[in-house]
Structures are given as structure tokens and as C-alpha cells.
C-alpha positions as CSV (number, residue, x, y, z in Angstrom):
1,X,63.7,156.7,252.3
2,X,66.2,153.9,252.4
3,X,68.8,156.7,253.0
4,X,67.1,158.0,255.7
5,X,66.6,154.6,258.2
6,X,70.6,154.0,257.6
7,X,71.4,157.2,258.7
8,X,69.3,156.8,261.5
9,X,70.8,153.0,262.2
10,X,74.3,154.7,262.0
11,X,73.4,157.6,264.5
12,X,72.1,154.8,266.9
13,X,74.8,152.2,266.5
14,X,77.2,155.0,267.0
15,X,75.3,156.4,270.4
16,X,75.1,152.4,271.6
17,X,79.2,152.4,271.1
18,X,79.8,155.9,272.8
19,X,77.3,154.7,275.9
20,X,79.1,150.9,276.1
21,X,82.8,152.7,276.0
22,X,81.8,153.8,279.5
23,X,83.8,155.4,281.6
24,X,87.1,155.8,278.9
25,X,86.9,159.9,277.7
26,X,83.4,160.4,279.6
27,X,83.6,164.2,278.5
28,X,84.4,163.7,275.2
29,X,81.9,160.6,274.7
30,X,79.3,162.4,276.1
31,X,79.9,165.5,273.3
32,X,80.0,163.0,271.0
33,X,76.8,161.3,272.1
34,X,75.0,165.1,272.4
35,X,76.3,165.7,268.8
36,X,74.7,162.2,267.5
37,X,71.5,162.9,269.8
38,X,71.1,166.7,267.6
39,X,72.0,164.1,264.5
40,X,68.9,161.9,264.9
41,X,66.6,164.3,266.0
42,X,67.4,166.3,262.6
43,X,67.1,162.7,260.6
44,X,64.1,162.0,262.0
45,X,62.4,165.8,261.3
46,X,63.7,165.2,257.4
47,X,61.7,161.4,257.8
48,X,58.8,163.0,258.8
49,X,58.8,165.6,256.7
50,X,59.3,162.7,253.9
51,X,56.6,160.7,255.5
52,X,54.5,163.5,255.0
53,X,55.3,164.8,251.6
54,X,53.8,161.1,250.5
55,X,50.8,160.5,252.2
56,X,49.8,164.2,250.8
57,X,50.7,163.2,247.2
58,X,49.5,159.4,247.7
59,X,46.1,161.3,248.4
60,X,46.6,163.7,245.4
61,X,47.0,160.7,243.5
62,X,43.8,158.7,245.5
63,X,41.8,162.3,244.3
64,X,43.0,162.2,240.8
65,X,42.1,158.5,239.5
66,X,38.6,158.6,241.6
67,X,37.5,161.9,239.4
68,X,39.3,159.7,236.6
69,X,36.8,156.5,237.3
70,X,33.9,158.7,237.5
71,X,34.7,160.6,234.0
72,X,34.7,156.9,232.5
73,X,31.3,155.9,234.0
């Protein structure tokens, strides 16, 4: 998931730069800025998607060792 935040910290670092360059290339900054917007909407759908894919197998996992603690008692 490490992955994941730093591509997100990139995406917003980069968006803070385009933004503070101000008026210098406003068309092209602001294409750039739509283009990082589409980038961190897409990293944050695979984070949640991540996010999810663990609390479903952390409860898997909760399932598996409580029918585990009942077999040994």
C-alpha cells in the first residue's frame, strides 16, 4: 500500500506545482492539472479497492481462527 500513498503524494505535489506556476502556460497547466486530477481519482479507486480486498480477508482470517479456538475447546 506504500506504493499507493506515494503515488498519490506525487499526483498532489505535482497538482500543488501546476496551481502555484500560476499564470505561466495556464492552458497547458491546466491539461496538465486535469490529467493529474483523472491520476488520483484512478489511485485512490485501486486504494480502495486495496483497502477493501483486506478488511474482507482480515475477516476471513477473524472467521477462520474463531472456528479454530472453538475446535480446541
Amino acid at each position: 500500500m506504500g506504493g499507493v500513498l506515494g503515488g498519490v503524494g506525487n499526483v498532489v505535489n505535482a497538482a500543488a506545482g501546476a496551481v502555484a506556476g500560476g499564470g505561466n502556460g495556464g492552458g497547458a497547466a491546466g491539461g496538465d492539472f486535469q490529467a493529474m486530477m483523472d491520476q488520483l481519482k484512478q489511485t485512490y479507486q485501486e486504494s480502495m479497492q486495496k483497502s477493501m480486498e483486506l478488511r474482507r480477508l482480515q475477516v476471513d482470517q477473524n472467521t477462520q481462527k474463531k472456528v479454530a479456538d472453538e475446535r480446541v475447546q
